[in-house]
C-alpha positions as CSV (number, residue, x, y, z in Angstrom):
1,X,-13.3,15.4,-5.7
2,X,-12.7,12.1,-4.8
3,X,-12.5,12.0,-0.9
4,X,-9.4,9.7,-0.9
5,X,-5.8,10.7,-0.5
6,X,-3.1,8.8,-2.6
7,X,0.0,7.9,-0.6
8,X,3.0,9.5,-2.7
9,X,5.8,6.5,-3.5
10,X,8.5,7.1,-1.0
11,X,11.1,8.0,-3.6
12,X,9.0,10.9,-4.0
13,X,8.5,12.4,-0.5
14,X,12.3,13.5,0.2
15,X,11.8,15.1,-2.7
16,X,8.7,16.8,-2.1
17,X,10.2,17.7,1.3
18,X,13.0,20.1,-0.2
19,X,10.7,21.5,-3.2
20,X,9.2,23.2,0.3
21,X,11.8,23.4,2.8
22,X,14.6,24.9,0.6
23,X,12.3,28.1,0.3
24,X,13.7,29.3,3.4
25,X,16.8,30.5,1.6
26,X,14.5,31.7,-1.4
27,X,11.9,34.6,-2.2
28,X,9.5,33.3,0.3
29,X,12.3,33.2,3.2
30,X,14.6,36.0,4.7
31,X,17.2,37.5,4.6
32,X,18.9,36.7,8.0
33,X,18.6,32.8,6.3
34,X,21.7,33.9,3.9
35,X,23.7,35.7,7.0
36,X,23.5,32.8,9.0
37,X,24.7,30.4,6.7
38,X,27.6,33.0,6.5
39,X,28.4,33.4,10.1
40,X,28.5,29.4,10.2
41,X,30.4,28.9,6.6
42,X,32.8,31.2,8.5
43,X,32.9,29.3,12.0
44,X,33.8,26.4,10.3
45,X,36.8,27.6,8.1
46,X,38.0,29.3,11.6
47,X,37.7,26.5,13.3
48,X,39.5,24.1,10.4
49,X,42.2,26.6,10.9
50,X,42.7,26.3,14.4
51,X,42.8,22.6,14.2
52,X,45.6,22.9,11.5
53,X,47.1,25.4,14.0
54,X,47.1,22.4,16.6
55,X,48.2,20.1,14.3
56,X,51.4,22.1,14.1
57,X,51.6,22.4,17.3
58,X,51.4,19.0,17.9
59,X,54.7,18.2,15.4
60,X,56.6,20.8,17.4
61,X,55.5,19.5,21.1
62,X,57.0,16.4,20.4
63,X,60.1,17.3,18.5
64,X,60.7,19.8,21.1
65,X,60.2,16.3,24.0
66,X,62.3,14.1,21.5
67,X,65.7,16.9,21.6
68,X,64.9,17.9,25.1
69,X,65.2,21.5,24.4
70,X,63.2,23.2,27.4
71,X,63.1,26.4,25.7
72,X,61.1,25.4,22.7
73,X,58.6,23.4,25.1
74,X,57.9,26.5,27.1
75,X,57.8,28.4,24.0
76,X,55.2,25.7,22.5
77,X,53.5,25.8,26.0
78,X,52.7,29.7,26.3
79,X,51.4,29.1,21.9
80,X,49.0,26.5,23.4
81,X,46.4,29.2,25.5
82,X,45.6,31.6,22.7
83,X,45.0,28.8,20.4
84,X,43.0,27.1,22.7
85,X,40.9,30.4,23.3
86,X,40.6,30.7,19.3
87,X,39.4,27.0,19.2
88,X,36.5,27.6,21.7
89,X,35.5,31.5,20.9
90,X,35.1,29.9,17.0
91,X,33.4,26.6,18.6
92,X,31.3,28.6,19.8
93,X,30.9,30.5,17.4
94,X,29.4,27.5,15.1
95,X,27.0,26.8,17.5
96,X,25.6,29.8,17.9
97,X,25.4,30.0,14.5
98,X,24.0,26.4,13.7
99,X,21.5,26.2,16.0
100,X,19.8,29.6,15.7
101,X,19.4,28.6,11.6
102,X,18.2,25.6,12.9
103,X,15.4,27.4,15.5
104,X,14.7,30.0,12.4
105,X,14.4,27.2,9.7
106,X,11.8,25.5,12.1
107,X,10.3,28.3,12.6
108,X,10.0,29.6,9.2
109,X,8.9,26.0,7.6
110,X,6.3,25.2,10.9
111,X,4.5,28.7,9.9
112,X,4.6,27.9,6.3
113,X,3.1,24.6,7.2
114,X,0.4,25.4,9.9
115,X,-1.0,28.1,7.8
116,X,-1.8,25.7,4.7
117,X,-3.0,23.1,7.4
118,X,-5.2,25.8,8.7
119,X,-6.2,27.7,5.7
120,X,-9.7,26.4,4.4
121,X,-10.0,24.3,7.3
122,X,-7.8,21.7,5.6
123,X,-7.0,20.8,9.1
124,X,-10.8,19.6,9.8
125,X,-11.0,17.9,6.4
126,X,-8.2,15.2,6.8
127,X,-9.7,14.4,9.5
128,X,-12.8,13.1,7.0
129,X,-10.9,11.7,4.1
130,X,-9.5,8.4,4.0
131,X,-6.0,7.9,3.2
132,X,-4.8,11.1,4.8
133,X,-1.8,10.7,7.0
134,X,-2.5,10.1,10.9
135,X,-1.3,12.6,13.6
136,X,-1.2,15.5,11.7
137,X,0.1,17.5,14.9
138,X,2.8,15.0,15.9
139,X,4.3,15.4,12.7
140,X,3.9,19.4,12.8
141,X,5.4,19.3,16.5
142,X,8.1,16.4,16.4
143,X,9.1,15.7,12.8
144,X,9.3,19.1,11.6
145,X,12.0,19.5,14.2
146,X,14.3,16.5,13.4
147,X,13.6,17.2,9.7
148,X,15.0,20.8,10.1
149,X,17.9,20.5,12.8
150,X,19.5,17.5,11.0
151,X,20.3,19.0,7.6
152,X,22.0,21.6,9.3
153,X,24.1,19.6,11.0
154,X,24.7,17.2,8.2
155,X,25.7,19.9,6.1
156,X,27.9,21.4,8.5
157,X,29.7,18.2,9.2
158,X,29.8,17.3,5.5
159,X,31.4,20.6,4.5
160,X,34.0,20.5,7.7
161,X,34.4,16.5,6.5
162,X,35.1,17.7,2.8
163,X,37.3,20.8,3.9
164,X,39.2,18.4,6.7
165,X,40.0,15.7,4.6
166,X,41.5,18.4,1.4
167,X,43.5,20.2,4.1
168,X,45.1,17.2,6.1
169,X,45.1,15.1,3.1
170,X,48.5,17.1,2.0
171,X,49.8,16.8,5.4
172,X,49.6,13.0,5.6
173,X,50.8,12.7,1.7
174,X,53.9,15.3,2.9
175,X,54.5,14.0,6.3
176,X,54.1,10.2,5.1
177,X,55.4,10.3,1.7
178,X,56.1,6.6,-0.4
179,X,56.9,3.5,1.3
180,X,58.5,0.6,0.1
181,X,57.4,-2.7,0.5
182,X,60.0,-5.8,-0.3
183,X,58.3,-8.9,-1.4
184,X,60.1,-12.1,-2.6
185,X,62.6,-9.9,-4.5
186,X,60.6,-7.1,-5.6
187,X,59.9,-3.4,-4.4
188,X,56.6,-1.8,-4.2
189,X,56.5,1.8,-4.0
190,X,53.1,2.9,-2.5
191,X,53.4,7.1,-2.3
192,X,51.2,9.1,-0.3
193,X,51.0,5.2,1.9
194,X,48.9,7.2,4.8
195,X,45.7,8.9,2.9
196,X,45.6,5.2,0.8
197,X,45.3,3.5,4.0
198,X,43.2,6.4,5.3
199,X,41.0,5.9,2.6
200,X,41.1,2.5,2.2
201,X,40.1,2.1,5.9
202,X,37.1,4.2,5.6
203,X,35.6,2.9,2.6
204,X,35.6,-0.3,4.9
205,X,33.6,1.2,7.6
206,X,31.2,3.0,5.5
207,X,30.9,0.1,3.5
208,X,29.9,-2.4,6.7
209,X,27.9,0.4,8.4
210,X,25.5,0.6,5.6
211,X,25.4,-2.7,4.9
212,X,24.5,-3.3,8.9
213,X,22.1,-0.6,9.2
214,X,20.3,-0.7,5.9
215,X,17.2,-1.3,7.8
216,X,17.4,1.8,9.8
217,X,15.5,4.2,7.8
218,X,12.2,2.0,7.6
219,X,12.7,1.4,11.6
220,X,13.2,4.5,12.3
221,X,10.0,5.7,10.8
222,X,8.2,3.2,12.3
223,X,9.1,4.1,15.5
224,X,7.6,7.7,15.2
225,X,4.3,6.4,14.1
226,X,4.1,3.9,17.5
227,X,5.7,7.0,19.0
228,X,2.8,9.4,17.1
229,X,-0.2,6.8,17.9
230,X,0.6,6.3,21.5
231,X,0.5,9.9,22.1
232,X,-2.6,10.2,20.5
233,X,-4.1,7.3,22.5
234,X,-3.2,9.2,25.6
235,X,-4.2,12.4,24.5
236,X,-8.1,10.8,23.4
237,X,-8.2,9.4,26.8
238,X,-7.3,12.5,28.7
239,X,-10.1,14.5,26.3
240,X,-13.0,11.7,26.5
241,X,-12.1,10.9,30.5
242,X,-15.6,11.7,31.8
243,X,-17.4,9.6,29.7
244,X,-15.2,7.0,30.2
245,X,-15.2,7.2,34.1
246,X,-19.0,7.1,34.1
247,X,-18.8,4.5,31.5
248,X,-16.0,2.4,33.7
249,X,-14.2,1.8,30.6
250,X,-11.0,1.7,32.5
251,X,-10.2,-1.5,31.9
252,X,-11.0,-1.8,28.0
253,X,-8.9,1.9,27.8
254,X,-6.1,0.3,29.8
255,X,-5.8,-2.8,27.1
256,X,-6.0,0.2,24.3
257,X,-3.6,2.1,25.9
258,X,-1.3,-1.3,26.8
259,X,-1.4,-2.8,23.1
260,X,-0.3,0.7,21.5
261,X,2.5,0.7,24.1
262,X,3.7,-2.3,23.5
263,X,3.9,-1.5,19.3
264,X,6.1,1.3,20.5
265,X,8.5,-0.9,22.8
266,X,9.0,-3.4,19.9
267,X,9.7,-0.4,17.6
268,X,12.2,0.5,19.9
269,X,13.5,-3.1,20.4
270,X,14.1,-2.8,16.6
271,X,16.0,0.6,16.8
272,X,17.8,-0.8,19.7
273,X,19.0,-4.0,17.4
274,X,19.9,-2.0,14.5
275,X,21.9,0.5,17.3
276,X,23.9,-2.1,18.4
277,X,24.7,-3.3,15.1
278,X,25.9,0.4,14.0
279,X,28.0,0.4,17.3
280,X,29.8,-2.6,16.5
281,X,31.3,-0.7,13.2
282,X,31.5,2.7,15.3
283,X,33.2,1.5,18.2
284,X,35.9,-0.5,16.5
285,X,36.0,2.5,14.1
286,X,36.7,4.8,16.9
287,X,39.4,2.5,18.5
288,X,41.6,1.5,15.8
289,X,41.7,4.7,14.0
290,X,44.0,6.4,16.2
291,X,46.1,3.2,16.9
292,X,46.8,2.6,13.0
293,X,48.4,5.5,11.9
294,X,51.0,5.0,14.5
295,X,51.8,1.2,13.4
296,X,52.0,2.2,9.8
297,X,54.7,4.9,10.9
298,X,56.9,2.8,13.0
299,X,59.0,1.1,10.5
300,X,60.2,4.9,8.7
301,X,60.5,6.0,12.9
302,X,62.7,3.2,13.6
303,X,64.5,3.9,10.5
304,X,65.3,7.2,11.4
305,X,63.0,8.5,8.4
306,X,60.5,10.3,10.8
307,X,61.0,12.5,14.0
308,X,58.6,11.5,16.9
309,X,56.8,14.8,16.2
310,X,56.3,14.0,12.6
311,X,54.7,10.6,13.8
312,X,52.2,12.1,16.2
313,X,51.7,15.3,13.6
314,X,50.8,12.1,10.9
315,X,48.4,10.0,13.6
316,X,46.4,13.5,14.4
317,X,46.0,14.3,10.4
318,X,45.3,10.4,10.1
319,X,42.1,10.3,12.7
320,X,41.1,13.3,11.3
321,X,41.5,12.4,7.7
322,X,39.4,9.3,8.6
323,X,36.7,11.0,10.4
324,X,36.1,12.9,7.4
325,X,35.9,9.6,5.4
326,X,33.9,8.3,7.8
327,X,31.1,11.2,8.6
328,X,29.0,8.4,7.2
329,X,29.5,6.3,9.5
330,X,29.4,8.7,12.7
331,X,25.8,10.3,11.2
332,X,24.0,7.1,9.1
333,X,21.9,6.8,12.3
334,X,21.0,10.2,12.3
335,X,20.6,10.3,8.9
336,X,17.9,7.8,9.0
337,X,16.4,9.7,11.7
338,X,15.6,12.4,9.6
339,X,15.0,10.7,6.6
340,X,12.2,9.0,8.4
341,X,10.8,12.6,9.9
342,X,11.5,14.0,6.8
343,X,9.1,11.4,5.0
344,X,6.1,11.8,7.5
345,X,6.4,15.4,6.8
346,X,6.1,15.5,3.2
347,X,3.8,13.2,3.6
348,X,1.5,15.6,5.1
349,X,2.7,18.4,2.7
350,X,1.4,15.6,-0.7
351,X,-2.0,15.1,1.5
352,X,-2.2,19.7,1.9
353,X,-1.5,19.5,-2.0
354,X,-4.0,16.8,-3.2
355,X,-6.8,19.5,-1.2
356,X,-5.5,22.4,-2.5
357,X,-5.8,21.0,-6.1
358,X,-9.3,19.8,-5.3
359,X,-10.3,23.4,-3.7
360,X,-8.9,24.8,-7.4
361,X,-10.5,22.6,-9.7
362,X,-13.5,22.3,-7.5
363,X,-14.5,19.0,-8.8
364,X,-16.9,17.1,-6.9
365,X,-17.2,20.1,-4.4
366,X,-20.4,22.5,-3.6
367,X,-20.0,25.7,-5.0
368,X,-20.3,28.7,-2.3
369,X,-21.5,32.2,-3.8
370,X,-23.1,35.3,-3.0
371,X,-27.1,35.5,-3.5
372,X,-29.5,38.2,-2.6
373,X,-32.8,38.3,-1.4
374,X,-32.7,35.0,0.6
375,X,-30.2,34.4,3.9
376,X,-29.6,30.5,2.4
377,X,-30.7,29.7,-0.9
378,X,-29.7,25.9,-2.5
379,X,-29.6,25.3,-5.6
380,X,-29.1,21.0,-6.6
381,X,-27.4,21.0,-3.6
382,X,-26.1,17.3,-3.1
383,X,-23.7,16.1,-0.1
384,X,-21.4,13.1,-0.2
385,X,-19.1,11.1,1.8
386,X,-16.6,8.6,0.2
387,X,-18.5,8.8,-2.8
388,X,-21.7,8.1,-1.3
389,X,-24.8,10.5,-1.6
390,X,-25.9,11.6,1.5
391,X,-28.0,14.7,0.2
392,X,-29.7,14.9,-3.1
393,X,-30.6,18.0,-5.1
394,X,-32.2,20.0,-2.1
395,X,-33.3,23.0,-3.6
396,X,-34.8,25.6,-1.1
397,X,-34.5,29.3,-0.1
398,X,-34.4,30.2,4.1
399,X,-35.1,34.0,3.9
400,X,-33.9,36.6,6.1
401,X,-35.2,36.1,9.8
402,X,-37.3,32.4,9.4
403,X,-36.3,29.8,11.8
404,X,-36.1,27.0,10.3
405,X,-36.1,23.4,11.8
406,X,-34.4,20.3,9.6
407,X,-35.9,16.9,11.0
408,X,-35.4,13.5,9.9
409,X,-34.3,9.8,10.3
410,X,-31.1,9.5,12.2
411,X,-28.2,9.0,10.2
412,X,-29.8,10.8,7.0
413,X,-26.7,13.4,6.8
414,X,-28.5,16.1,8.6
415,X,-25.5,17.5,10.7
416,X,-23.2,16.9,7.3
417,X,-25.8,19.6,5.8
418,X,-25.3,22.0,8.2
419,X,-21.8,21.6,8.5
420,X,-22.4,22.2,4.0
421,X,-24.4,25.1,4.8
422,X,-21.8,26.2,7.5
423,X,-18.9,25.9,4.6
424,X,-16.8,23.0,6.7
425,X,-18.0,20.1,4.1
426,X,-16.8,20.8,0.9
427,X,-17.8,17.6,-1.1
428,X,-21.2,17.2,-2.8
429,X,-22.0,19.4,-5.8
430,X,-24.2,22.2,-6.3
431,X,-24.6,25.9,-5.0
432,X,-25.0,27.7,-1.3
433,X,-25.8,31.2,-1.6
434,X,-25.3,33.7,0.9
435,X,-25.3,37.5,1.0
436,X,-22.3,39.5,0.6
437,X,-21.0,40.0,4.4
438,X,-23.9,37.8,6.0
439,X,-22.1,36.0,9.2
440,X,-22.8,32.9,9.8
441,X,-21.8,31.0,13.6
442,X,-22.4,27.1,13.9
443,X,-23.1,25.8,17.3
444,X,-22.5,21.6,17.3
445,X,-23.8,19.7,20.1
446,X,-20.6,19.1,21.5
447,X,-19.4,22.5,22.2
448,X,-15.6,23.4,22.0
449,X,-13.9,24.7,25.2
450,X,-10.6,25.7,24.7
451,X,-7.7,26.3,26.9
452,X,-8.0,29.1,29.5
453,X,-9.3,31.5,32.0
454,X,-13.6,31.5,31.4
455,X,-13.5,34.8,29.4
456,X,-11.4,33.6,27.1
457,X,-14.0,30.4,26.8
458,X,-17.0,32.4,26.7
459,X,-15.6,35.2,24.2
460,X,-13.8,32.3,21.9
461,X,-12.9,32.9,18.7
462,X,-12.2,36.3,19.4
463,X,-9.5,37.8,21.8
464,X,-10.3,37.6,25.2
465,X,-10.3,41.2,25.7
466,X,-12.2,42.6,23.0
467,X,-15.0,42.1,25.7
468,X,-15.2,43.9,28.8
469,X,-16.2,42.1,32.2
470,X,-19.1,43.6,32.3
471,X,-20.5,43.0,28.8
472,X,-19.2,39.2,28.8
473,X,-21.3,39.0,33.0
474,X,-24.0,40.1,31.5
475,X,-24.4,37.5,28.6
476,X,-23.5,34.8,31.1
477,X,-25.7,36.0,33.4
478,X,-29.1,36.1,30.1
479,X,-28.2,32.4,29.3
480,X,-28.5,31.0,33.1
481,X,-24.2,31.1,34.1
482,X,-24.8,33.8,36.3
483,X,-22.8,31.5,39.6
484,X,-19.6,31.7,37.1
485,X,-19.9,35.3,36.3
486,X,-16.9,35.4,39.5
487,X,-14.9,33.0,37.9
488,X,-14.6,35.4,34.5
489,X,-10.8,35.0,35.1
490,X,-9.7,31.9,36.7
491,X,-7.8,29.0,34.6
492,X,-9.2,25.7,35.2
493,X,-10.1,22.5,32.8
494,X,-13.4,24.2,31.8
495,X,-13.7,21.3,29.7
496,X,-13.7,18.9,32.5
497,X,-15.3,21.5,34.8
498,X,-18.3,22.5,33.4
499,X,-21.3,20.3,32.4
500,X,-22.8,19.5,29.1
501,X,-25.9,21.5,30.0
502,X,-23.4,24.3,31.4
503,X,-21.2,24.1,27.9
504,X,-24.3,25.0,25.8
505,X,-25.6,27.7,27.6
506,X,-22.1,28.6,27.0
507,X,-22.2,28.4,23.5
508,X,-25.5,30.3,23.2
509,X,-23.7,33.1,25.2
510,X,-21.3,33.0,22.2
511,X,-24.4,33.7,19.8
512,X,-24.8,37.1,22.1
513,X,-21.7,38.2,22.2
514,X,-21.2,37.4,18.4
515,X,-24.3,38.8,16.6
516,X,-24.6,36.6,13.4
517,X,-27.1,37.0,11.1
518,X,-27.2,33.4,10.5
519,X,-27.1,31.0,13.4
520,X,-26.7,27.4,12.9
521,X,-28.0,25.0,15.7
522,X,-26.5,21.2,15.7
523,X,-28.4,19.4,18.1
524,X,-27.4,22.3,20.4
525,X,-29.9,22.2,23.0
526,X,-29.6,18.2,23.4
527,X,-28.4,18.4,26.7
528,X,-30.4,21.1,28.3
529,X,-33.9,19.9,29.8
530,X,-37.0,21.0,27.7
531,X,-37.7,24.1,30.1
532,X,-34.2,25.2,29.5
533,X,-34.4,24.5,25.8
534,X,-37.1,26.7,25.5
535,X,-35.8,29.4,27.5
536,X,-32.8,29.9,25.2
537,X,-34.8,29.5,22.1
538,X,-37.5,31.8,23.4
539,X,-35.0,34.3,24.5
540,X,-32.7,34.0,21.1
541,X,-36.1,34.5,18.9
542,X,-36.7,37.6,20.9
543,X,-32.9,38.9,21.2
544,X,-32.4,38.0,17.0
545,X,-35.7,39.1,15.5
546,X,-34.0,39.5,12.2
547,X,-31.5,37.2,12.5
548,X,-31.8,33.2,10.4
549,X,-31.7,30.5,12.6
550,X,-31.7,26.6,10.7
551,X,-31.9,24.0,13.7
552,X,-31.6,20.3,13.6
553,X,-33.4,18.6,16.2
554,X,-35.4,15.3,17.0
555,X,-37.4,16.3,19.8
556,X,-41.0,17.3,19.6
557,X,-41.0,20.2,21.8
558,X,-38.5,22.2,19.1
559,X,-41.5,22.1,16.2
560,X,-43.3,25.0,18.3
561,X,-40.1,27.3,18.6
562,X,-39.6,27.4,14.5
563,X,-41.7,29.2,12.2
564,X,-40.8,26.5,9.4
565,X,-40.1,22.7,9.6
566,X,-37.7,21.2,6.5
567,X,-38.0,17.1,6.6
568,X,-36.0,14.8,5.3
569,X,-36.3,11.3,4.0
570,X,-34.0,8.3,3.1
571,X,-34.3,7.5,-0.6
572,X,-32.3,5.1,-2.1
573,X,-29.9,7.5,-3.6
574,X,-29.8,9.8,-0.9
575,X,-32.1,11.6,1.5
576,X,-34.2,14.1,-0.3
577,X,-36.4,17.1,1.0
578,X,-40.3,16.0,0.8
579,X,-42.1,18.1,3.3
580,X,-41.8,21.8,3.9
581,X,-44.3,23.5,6.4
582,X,-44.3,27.3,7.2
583,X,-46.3,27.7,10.9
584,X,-46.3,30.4,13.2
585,X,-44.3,29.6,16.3
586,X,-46.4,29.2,19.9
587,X,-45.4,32.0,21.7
588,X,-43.2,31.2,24.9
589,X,-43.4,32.6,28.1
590,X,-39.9,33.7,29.7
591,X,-39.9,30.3,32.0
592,X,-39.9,28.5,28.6
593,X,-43.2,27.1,28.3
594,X,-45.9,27.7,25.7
595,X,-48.8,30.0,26.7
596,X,-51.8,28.4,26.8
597,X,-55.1,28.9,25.6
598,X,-54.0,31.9,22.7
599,X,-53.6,28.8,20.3
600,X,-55.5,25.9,21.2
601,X,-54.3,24.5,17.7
602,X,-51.3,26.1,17.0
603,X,-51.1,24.7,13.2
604,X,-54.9,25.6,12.6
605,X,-53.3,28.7,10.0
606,X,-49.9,27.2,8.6
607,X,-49.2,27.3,5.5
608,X,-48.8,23.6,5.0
609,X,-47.2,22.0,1.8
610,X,-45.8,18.9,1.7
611,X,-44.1,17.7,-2.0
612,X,-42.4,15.3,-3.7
613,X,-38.4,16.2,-5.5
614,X,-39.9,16.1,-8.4
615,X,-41.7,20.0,-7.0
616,X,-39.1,20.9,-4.9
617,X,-39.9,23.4,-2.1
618,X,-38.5,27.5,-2.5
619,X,-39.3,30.8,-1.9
620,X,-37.7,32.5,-4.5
């Protein structure tokens, strides 16, 4: 596998959107999907009846004003309440119904979406390939939301448009009927005058508002990726603040923070010009559409031809005959909207696919399988990153209960390895063997601390109260956190709270709590002090007799808590294994130092071999 993601065109990502989305109302979606759309397919014939209902209404208030007759008027008057209570019980009616598809579309597409994002850690690995889409979580939070409210309400105003513009269509062709225009000697007879000028007039305003706000789509997504990357600026700050306090990088994080600010104030200046152009045709829209009607009607009123209620009864069908015609205009701005979430979406979805493909063919990707006899065996194991060799054809076999130290050059790909060995880096080529069931628990150097009260941190990734206070004290208590043992159930930033020293005695309590029968160690100790190193080391030798541990490590001091030392060494097409020595570890007291004087020279009886790739190293 290539470890680049192709952008999809854009005429494919809308596309790609609904191949995904529509399965909400498919086998992979529910039931209460269909009933909703029901209740709301409902609400909105309801409510188109009820405006008909007013309509009428309407006709027969003003007859009833034009003859005087006080009768009909408090007749009319008395109608008016119940059809008012109709309107709003089926108003709200719709949007009950809209919005809970809405909430259970999000919800439905979010979960569908999260758990490919999650599944294989996918969700790690975009983070490592180039060309993946940025803000992964913004999209997942934000886009998702305008990309699943909108088409509801689109296709709720579109099908009230279309049913709207059928129903009062006949009223404004009965009510209106032909009208005759005399010019130089000849008669034109226009019928049905009011839906051609209905029409007419909102074929206009479509027209200009697209032509105005044809840039709207393209701004609009702009403006969620400055909205996207300014939230992620924030949210690096607020993660790396210590190290930029003691750093007093305030100043350089301030200009970071101010020039990602300012891309999303011009991206709002853009959305603000293209708003203002779109009002333009909106607000005109709005004000001559109920004026027009009535102009068109006064020659046939003054004529006699039409009552006063048939001219008010024609100007209500007329504004909404041309609201219908016009949902275009009313929505294009949120139609770009979502059309730009929408995009960013899919976008993600075309990044999810191009992995999943990969993790099928498995092309260019180490092969993970079960093994027995040794805890880790490789086989031509190589690891790459964008198409670069970092490791090349390491063949070796850790067997059950060996501690193992990797050493080397910095920037040889050691931690890439483990993070191999640990199954988070895919790409390379190759087979890791494991046994059937074997755990395996990778400690990095920097040490996750999630949201929380401290059990939850210490007992992470497992449920909080699997653990009893007791059993979680007493690990804390083993790895030197005895002073926080009190604390078991406070919230605080941990994260910010607790040292670097503190966080990997933390993640060692992990290891006890855990039980793996591999362990993994990053640079894990890096920010304990040697005495404390060797505490921990000392005490997880004795705890985890049985139990592999692979370390990577620089210092000195870690070479006399592992039984075997793995180095590697640049080559020019990638680092390659050439020394493997098997010693037997100095013993440690409990303070963490070596006991003197039991072995003076503690590599007098090692089994030392050091080869070349051409004999790799094994025990098979």
């Amino acid at each position: 596998m290539t470890k680049h993601i192709k952008r999809p065109k854009q005429s494919h990502l809308l596309r790609r959107f609904w191949k995904n989305a529509a399965g909400f109302w498919g086998k992979r979606g529910t039931r209460l999907s269909w009933v909703l759309s029901g209740i709301l397919l409902l609400s909105i014939l309801l409510n188109l009846a009820t405006s008909y209902g007013m309509n009428v209404w309407t006709r027969g208030i003003f007859d009833a004003l034009q003859e005087r007759s006080s009768h009909t008027i408090l007749l009319l008057s008395m109608a008016y309440l119940p059809l008012l209570a109709a309107s709003v019980v089926f108003s709200v009616l719709q949007v009950y119904a809209r919005m809970t598809t809405q909430r259970r579309w999000r919800e439905w597409f979010t979960n569908q979406l999260v758990n490919r994002w999650f599944k294989n850690g996918r969700y790690y690995h975009l983070n490592l390939v180039s060309g993946a889409p940025g803000n992964p979580e913004y999209r997942i939070a934000d886009d998702v939301r305008i990309a699943t409210e909108s088409p509801i309400n689109f296709v709720s105003g579109m099908i009230t448009a279309v049913l709207s513009a059928a129903t009062f269509i006949v009223i404004l062709w009965a009510i209106g009927g032909a009208f005759t225009v005399h010019v130089g000697g000849m008669s034109i007879t226009i019928p049905g005058f009011l839906v051609v000028a209905a029409l007419i007039y909102a074929v206009a305003a479509s027209g200009f508002m697209v032509f105005i706000g044809r840039r709207f789509i393209a701004v609009s997504e702009s403006k969620n990726q400055a909205e996207a990357e300014y939230r992620y600026v924030l949210t690096r700050l607020r993660e790396n603040g210590e190290s930029i306090a003691l750093l007093q990088g305030e100043d350089e994080e301030r200009n970071g923070v101010d020039r990602s600010f300012k891309i999303v104030l011009r991206a709002w200046r853009d959305i603000c010009i293209q708003t203002m152009r779109t009002t333009i045709v909106s607000q005109t829209s709005g004000y001559i559409a109920p004026v027009l009607p009535i102009i068109l009607c006064a020659p046939k009123f003054l004529d006699g031809a039409m009552t006063l209620g048939e001219v008010m009864q024609a100007a209500s069908a007329f504004t909404i005959v041309q609201a219908a015609f016009n949902w275009l205009v009313d929505n294009y701005p949120q139609l770009a909207e979502w059309t730009a979430s929408a995009r960013r979406v899919a976008a993600l979805q075309a990044s999810l696919d191009e992995l999943e493909r990969a993790e099928i063919g498995r092309v260019g990707r180490i092969n993970r399988c079960e093994g027995k006899g040794a805890a880790l065996r490789l086989r031509g194991l190589s690891v790459t990153l964008d198409d670069r060799t970092l490791v090349a054809g390491a063949e070796i076999a850790i067997m059950p209960g060996e501690k193992v130290l990797i050493t080397g050059e910095s920037g040889l790909g050691k931690s890439t390895l483990v993070r191999a060995l640990a199954g988070l880096w895919p790409w390379g080529g190759g087979e890791i063997e494991m046994p059937a069931g074997a755990k395996l628990l990778l400690l990095p150097q920097r040490v996750y601390v999630p949201l929380g009260t401290l059990r939850r941190v210490a007992n992470y990734p497992e449920d909080p109260h699997s653990r009893s206070v007791e059993e979680i004290a007493k690990v804390l208590k083993k790895v030197g956190l005895g002073h926080l043992v009190e604390h078991l159930d406070e919230e605080r930033p941990w994260d910010q709270t607790l040292s670097g020293g503190e966080k990997q005695r933390l993640a060692f309590a992990r290891i006890f709590l855990h039980r793996p029968d591999i362990i993994v160690l990053d640079e894990a100790t890096a920010a304990l002090d040697s005495r404390s190193e060797g505490q921990l080391m000392a005490l997880l030798s004795r705890e985890f007799e049985h139990a592999t541990v692979v370390s990577v490590g620089h210092r000195s001091e870690l070479e006399a808590l592992h039984g075997r030392k793995i180095v590697l060494q640049r080559g020019r097409h990638g680092a390659k294994l050439v020394s493997d020595v098997y010693r037997t570890p100095k013993p440690v007291l409990p303070s963490g130092r070596p006991r003197k004087g039991l072995l003076s020279r503690w590599n007098s009886s090692l089994a030392h071999r050091t080869f070349r790739q051409a004999e790799p190293a094994s025990r098979m």
